[in-house]
PyMOL CGO cylinders between C-alpha atoms (Angstrom):
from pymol import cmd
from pymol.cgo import CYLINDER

trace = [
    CYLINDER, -18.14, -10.89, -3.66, -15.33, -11.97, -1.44, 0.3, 1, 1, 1, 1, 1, 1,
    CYLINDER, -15.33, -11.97, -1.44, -12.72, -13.89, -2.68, 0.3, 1, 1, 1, 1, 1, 1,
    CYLINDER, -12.72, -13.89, -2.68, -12.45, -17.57, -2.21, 0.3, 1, 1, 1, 1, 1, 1,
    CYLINDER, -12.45, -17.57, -2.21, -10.71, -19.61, 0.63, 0.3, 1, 1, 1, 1, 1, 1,
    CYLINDER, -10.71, -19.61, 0.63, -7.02, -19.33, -0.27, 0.3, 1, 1, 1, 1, 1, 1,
    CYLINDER, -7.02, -19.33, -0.27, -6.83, -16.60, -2.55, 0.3, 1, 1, 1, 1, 1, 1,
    CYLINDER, -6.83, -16.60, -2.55, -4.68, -13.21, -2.30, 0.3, 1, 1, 1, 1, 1, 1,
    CYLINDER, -4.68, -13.21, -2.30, -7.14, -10.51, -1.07, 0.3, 1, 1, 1, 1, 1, 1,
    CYLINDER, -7.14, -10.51, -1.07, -6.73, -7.30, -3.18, 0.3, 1, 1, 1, 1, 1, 1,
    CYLINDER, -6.73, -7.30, -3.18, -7.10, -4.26, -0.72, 0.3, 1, 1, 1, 1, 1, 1,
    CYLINDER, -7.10, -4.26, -0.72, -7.55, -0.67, -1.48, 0.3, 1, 1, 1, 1, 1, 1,
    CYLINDER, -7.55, -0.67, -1.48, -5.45, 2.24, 0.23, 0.3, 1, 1, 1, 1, 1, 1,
    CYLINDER, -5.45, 2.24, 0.23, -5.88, 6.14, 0.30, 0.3, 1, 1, 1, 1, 1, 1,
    CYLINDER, -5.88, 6.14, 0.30, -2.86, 7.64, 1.08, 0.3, 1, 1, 1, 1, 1, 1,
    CYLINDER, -2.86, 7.64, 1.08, -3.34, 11.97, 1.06, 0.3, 1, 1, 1, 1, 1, 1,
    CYLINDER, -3.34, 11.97, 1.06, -0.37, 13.41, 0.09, 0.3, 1, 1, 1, 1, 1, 1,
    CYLINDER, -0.37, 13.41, 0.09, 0.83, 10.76, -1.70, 0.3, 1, 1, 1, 1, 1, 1,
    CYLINDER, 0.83, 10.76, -1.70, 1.83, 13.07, -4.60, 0.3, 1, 1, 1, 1, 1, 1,
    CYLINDER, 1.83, 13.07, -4.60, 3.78, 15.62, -2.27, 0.3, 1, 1, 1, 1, 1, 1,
    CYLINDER, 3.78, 15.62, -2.27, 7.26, 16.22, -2.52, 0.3, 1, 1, 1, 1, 1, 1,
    CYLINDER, 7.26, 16.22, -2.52, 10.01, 13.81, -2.25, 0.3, 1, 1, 1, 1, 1, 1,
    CYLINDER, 10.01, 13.81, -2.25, 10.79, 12.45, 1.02, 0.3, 1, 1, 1, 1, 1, 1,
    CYLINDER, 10.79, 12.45, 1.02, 14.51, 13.28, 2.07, 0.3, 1, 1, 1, 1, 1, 1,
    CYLINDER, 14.51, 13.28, 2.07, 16.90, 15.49, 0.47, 0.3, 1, 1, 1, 1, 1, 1,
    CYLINDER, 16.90, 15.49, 0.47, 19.46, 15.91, -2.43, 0.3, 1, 1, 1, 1, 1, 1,
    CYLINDER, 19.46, 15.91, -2.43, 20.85, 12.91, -4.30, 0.3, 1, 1, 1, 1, 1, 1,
    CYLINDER, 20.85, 12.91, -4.30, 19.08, 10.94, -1.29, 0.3, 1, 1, 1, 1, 1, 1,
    CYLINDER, 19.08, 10.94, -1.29, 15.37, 12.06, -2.02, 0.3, 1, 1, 1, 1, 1, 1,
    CYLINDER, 15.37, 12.06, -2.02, 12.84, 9.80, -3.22, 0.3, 1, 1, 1, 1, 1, 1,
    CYLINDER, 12.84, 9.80, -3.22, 9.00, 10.25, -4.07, 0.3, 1, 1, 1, 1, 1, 1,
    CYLINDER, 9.00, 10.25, -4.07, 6.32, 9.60, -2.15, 0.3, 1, 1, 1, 1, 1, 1,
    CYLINDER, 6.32, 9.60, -2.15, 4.94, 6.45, -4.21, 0.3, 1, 1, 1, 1, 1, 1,
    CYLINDER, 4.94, 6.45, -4.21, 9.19, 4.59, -4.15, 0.3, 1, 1, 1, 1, 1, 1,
    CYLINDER, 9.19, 4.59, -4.15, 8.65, 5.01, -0.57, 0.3, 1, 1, 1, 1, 1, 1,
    CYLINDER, 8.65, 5.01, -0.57, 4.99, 2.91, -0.40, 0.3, 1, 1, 1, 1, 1, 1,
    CYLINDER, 4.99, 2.91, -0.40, 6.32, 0.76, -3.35, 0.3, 1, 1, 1, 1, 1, 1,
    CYLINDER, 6.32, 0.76, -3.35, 9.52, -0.27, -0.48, 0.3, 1, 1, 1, 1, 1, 1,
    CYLINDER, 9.52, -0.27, -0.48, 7.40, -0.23, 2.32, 0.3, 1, 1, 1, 1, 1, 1,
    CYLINDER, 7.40, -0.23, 2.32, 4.55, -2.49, 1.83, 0.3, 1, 1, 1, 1, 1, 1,
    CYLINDER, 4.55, -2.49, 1.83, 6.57, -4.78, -1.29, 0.3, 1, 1, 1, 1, 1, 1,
    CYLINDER, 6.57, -4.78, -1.29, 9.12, -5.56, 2.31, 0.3, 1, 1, 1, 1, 1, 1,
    CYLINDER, 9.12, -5.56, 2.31, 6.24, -7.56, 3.90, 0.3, 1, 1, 1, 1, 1, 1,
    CYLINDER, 6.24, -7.56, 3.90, 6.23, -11.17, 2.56, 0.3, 1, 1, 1, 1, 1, 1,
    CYLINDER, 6.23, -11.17, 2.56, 2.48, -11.54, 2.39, 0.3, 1, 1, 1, 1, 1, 1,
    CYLINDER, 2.48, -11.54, 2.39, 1.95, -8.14, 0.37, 0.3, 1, 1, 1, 1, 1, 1,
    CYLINDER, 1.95, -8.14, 0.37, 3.03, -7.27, -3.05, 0.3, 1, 1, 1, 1, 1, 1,
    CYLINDER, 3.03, -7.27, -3.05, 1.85, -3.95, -4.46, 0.3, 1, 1, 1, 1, 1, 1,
    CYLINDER, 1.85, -3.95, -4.46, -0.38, -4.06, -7.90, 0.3, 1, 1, 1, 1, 1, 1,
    CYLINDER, -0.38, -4.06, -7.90, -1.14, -0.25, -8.31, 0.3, 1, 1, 1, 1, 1, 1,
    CYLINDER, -1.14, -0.25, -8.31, 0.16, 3.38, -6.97, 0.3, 1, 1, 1, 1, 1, 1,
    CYLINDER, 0.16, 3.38, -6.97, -1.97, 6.33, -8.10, 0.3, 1, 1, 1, 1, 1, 1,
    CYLINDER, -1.97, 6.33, -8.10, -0.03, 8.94, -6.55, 0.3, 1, 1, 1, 1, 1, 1,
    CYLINDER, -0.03, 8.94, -6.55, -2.43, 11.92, -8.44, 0.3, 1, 1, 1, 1, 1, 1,
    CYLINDER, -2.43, 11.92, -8.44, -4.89, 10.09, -7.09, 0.3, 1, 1, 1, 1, 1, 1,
    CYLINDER, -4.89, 10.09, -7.09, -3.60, 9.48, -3.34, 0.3, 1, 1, 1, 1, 1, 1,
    CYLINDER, -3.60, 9.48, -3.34, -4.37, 5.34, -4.07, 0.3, 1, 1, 1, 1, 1, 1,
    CYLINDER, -4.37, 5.34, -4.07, -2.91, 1.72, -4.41, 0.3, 1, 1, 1, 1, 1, 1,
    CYLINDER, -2.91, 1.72, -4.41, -4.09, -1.50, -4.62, 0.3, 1, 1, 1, 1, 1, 1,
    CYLINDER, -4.09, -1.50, -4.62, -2.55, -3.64, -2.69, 0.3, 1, 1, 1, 1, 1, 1,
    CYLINDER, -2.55, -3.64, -2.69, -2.05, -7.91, -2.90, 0.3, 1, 1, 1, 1, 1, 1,
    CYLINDER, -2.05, -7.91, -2.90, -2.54, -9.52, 0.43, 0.3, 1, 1, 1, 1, 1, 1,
    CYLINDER, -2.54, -9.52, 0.43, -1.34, -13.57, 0.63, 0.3, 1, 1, 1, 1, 1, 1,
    CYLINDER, -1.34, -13.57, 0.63, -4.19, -15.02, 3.09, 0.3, 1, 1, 1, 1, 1, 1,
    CYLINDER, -4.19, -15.02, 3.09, -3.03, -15.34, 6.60, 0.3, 1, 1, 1, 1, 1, 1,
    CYLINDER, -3.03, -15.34, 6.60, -0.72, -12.23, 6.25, 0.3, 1, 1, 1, 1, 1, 1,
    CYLINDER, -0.72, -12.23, 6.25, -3.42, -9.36, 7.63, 0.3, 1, 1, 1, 1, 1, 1,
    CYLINDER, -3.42, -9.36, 7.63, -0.80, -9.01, 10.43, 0.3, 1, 1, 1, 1, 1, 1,
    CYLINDER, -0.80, -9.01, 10.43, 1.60, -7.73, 7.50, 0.3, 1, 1, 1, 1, 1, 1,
    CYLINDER, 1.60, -7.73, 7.50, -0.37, -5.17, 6.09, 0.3, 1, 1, 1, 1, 1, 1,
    CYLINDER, -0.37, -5.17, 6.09, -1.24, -3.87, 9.48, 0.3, 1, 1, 1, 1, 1, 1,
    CYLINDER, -1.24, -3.87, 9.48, 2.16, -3.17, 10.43, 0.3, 1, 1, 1, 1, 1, 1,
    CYLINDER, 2.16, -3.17, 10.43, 2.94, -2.11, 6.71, 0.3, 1, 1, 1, 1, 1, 1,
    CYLINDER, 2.94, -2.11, 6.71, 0.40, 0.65, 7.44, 0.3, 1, 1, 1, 1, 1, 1,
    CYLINDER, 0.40, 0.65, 7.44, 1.98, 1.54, 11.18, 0.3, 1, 1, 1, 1, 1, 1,
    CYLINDER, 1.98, 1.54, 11.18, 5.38, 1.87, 8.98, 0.3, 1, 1, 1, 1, 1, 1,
    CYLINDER, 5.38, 1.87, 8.98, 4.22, 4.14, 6.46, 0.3, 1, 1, 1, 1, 1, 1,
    CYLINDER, 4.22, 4.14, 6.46, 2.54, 6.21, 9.02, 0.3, 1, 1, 1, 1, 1, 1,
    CYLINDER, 2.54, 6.21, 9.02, 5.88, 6.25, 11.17, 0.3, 1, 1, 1, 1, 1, 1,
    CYLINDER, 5.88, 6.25, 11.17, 7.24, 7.49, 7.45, 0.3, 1, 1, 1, 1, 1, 1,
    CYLINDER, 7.24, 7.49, 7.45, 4.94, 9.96, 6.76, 0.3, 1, 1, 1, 1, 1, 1,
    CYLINDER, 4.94, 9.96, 6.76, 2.31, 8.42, 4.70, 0.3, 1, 1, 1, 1, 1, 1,
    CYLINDER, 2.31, 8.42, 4.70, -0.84, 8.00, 6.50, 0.3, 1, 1, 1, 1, 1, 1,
    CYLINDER, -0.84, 8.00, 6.50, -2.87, 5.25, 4.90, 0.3, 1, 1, 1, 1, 1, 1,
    CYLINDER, -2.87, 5.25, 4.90, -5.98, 3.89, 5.28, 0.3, 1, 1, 1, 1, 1, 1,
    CYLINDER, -5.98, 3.89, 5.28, -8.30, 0.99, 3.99, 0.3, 1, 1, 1, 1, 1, 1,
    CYLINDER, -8.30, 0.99, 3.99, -10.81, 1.38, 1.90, 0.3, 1, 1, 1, 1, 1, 1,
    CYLINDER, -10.81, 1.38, 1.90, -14.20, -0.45, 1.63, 0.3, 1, 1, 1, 1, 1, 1,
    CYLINDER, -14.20, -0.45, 1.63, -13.64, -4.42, -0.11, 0.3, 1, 1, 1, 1, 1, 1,
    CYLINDER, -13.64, -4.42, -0.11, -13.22, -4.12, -4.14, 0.3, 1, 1, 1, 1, 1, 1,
    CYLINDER, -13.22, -4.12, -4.14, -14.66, -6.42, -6.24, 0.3, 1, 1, 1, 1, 1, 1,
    CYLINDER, -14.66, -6.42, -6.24, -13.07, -9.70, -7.94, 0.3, 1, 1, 1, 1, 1, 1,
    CYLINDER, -13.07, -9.70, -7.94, -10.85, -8.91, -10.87, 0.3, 1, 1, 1, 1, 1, 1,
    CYLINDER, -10.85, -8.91, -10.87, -12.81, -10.27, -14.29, 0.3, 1, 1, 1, 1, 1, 1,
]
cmd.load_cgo(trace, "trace")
């Protein structure tokens, strides 16, 4: 079931490598999931509900009319290191 007119859309990302090592070096490194978390909470129309990082996933809150954001979220994290893709529509929350 899609969700109605209006609402958010929640979408659902693998990510491999998600639990790697930290990204950068010494008092500057960061792990792989802070990284997503920046990225894709940057982009006004997304807000991230879930990162899985043992499980290379995360759920991910997208305001309707804001695709556009998520698609270049996903360029970003790519140009980053973090090579996500969409996964097939989950269902409604209960």
């Amino acid at each position: 079931m899609s969700p109605a007119a209006g609402e958010p859309r929640r979408i659902a990302l693998s990510i491999p490598g998600l639990s790697g090592p930290p990204a950068g070096g010494g008092c500057c490194a960061v792990s792989r999931g802070d990284v997503l978390l920046e990225e894709i909470d940057s982009w006004p129309g997304l807000l991230a509900l879930d990162v899985d990082p043992e499980q290379g996933t995360a759920i991910v809150l997208v305001t309707p009319g804001q695709e556009e954001d998520l698609v270049a979220a996903l360029e970003a994290l790519s140009d980053r290191g973090l090579a996500a893709t969409v996964l097939p529509d989950l269902p409604p929350p209960a």
